[in-house]
C-alpha positions in Angstrom: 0.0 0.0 0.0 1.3 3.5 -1.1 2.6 5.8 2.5 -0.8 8.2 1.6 -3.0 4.7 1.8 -1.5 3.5 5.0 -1.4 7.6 6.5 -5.4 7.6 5.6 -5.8 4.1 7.0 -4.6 4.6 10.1 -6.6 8.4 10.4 -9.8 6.1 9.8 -8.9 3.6 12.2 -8.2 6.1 15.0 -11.0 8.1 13.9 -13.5 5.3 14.1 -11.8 4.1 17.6 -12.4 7.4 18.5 -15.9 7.8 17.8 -16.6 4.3 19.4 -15.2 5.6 23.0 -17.0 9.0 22.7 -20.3 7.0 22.0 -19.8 4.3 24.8 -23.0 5.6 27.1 -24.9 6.5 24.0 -24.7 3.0 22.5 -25.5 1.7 26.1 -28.8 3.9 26.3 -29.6 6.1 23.4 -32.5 8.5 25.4 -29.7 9.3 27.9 -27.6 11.4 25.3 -26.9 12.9 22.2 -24.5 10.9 19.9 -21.2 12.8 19.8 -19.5 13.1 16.8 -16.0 14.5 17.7 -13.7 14.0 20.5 -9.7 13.4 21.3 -9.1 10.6 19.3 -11.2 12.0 16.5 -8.8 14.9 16.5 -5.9 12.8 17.2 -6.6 11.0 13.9 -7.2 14.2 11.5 -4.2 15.8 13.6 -1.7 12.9 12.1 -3.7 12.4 8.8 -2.8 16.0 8.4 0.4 16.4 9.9 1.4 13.1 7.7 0.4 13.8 4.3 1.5 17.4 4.2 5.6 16.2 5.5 5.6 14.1 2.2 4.3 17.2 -0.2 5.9 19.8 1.8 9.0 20.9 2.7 10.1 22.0 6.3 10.0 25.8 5.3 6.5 25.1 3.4 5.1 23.5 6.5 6.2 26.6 8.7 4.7 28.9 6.6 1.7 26.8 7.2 1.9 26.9 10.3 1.8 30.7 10.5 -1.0 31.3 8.2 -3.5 29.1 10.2 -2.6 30.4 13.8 -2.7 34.2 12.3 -5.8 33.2 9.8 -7.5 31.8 12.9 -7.4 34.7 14.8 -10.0 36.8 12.7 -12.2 33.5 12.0 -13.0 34.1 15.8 -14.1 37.3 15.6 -16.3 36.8 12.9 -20.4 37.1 13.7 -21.6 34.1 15.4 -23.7 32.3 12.8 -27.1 31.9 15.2 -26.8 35.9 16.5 -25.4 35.4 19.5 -23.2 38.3 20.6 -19.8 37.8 19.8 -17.1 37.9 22.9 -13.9 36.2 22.5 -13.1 36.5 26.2 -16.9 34.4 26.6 -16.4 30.8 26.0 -18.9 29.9 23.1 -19.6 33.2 22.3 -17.9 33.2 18.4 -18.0 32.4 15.7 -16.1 28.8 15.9 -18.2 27.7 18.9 -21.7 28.8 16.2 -20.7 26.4 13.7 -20.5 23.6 16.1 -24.1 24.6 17.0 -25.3 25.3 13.9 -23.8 22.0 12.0 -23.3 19.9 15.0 -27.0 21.0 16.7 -27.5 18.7 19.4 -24.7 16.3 18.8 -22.1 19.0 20.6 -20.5 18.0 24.1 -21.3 21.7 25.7 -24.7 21.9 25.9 -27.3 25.0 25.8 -27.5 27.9 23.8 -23.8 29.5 24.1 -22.9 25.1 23.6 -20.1 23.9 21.6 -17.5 20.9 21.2 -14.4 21.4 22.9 -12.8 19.2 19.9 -14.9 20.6 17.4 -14.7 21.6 13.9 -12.8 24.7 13.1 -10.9 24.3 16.3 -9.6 21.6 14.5 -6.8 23.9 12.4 -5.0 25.0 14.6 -4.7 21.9 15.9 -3.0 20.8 12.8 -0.4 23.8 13.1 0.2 22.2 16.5 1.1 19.0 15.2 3.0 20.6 12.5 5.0 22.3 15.2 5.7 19.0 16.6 7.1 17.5 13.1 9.5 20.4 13.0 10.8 20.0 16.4 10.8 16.2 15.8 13.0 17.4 12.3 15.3 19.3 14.7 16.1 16.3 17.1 17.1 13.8 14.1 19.4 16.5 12.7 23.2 15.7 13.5 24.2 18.9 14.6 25.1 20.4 18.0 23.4 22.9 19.6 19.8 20.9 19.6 19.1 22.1 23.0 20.0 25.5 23.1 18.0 25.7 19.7 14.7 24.1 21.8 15.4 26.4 24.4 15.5 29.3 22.6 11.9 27.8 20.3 10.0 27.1 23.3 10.8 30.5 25.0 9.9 31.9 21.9 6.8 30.1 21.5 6.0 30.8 25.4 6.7 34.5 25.0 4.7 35.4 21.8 1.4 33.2 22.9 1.5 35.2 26.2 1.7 38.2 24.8 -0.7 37.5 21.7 -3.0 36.3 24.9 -3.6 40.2 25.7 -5.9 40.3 22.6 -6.5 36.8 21.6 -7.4 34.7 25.2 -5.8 31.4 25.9 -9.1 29.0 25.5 -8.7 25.4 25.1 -12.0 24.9 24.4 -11.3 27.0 20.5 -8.1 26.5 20.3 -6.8 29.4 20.1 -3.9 30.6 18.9 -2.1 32.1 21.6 -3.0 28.5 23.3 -1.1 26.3 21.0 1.6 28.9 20.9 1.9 28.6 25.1 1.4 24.9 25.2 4.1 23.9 22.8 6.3 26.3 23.8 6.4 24.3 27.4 6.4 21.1 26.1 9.6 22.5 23.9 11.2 23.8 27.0 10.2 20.7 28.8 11.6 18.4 25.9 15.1 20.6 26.2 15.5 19.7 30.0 14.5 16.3 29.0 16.8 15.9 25.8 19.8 17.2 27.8 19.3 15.0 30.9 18.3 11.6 29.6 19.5 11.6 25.8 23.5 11.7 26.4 25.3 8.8 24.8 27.1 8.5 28.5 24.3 7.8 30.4 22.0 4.7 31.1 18.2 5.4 31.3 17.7 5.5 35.0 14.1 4.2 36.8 11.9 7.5 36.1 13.2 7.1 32.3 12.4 3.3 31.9 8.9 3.7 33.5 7.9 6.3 31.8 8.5 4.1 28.6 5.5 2.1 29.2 3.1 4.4 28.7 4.9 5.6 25.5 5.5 2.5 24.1 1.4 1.7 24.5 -0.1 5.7 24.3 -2.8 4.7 22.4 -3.9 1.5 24.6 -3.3 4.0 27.8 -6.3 6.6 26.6 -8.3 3.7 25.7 -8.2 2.1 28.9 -8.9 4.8 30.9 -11.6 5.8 28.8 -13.1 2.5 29.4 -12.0 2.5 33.4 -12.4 6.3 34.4 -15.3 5.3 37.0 -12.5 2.8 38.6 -11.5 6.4 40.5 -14.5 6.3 42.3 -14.7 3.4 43.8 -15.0 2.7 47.1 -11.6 0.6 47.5 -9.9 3.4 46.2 -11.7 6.2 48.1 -9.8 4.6 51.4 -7.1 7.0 51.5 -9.3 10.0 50.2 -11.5 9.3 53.2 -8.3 8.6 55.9 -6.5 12.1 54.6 -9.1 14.3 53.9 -9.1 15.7 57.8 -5.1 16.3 57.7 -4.5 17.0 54.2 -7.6 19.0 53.3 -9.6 17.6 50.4 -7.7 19.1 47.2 -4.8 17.2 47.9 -6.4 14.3 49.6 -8.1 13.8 46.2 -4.9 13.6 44.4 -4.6 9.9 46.0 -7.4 8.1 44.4 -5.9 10.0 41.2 -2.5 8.6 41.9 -3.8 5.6 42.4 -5.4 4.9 39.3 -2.7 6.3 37.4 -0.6 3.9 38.9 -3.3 0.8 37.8 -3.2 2.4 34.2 0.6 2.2 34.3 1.0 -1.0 35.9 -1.0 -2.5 32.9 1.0 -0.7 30.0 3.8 -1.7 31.9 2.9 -5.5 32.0 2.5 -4.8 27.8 5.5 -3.6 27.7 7.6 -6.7 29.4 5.8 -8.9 27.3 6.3 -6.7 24.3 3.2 -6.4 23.5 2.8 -2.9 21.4 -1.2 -2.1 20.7 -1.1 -0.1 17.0 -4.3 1.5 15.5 
């Protein structure tokens, strides 16, 4: 199979794994909710599709330029008029234009509910998104090249990326929700800065992956598997067995951070099972 048959294979398959574990209370009772046609694996999928088939048609300055036109093209498409008449207020969460065409096209098949309702993965929301994951290709270029300097050059990336979302922020709000702009600008310039500490700490040719390094591994090695078992466990959290230590710290602790244990807990369930994939190398592709 040609690479653009296997890139649009795998966008179906995660799309359609995607919209299974978004529907999973829907298919179990179909008066208790809307069917919802988006979510994070839906993105995921158009994300890579995307991402994918434009690093074999375009080059890395191509793909840059990209990603400047749809973070700066976004910008405006947020500030259009919403398309049902409600007022437009880019610091009011479903109050623009992106958030109207979920309602308008999506109608009751959104995740926000209501009037001012939209889908936090939703359709336009959906480009910038791509720029994101074309900002990941490019630091993912960076790291392969052979050259020295890698780090510094993240560093300097993921400051840059930090500093000009925070200060686009003062006219163009950081909203997860949309997507917006100054958002993916913020949160890649950490992960970039985070990768940099990363890169220079674990990725010498002197050192030996040490515990943290090796664990984390498992959940790497398996991402996919992770998200989908904890989309099919996420009530595990509340169960009584696991509300112990909640219940035993709450007094002492407070309950913010007595919650975290349940949390932890879970987490380390979730990671116990990748783990267990991992030593019998077992790796789960869609």
């Amino acid at each position: 199979m040609p690479q653009q048959g296997r890139i649009l294979a795998r966008t179906a398959r995660l799309v359609l794994l995607g919209l299974i574990l978004s529907n999973l209370y829907w298919a179990a009772d179909f008066a208790a909710r809307a069917w919802r046609p988006f979510g994070v694996l839906q993105r995921i999928g158009l994300v890579y599709g995307a991402c994918a088939l434009l690093f074999l048609v375009a080059g890395p300055r191509a793909r840059l330029a990209l990603i400047a036109i749809l973070l700066i093209g976004y910008w405006p498409l947020t500030l259009l008029p919403a398309l049902d008449g409600l007022p437009n207020d880019v610091w009011q969460r479903g109050h623009n234009f992106v958030a109207s065409v979920d309602r308008v096209l999506l109608g009751g098949h959104r995740y926000v509910k209501g009037p001012e309702g939209y889908d936090p993965e939703g359709i336009l929301g959906t480009l910038p998104a791509i720029a994101q994951g074309l900002i990941g290709v490019a630091i993912g270029e960076l790291l392969l090249r052979r050259t020295q300097g890698r780090t510094r050059l993240l560093l300097l990336a993921g400051a840059a990326m930090v500093a000009a979302g925070l200060g686009w922020s003062l006219v163009f709000p950081i909203v997860k929700d949309i997507w917006s702009s100054s958002f993916v600008l913020v949160t890649a310039g950490i992960t970039a800065l985070a990768l940099a500490a990363l890169h220079a700490v674990l990725d010498r040719e002197d050192r030996a992956p040490g515990f943290a390094a090796t664990a984390m591994i498992a959940f790497g090695a398996n991402a996919i598997a992770a998200y989908t078992l904890h989309q099919v466990t996420a009530s595990v959290v509340t169960w009584d067995l696991l509300l112990v230590p909640f219940h035993a710290t709450r007094t002492t602790l407070g309950d913010p951070i007595a919650s975290l244990i349940p949390v932890l807990l879970y987490m380390l369930l979730l990671w116990g099972a990748m783990e267990w994939l991992r030593r019998k190398r077992w790796f789960v592709k869609v």
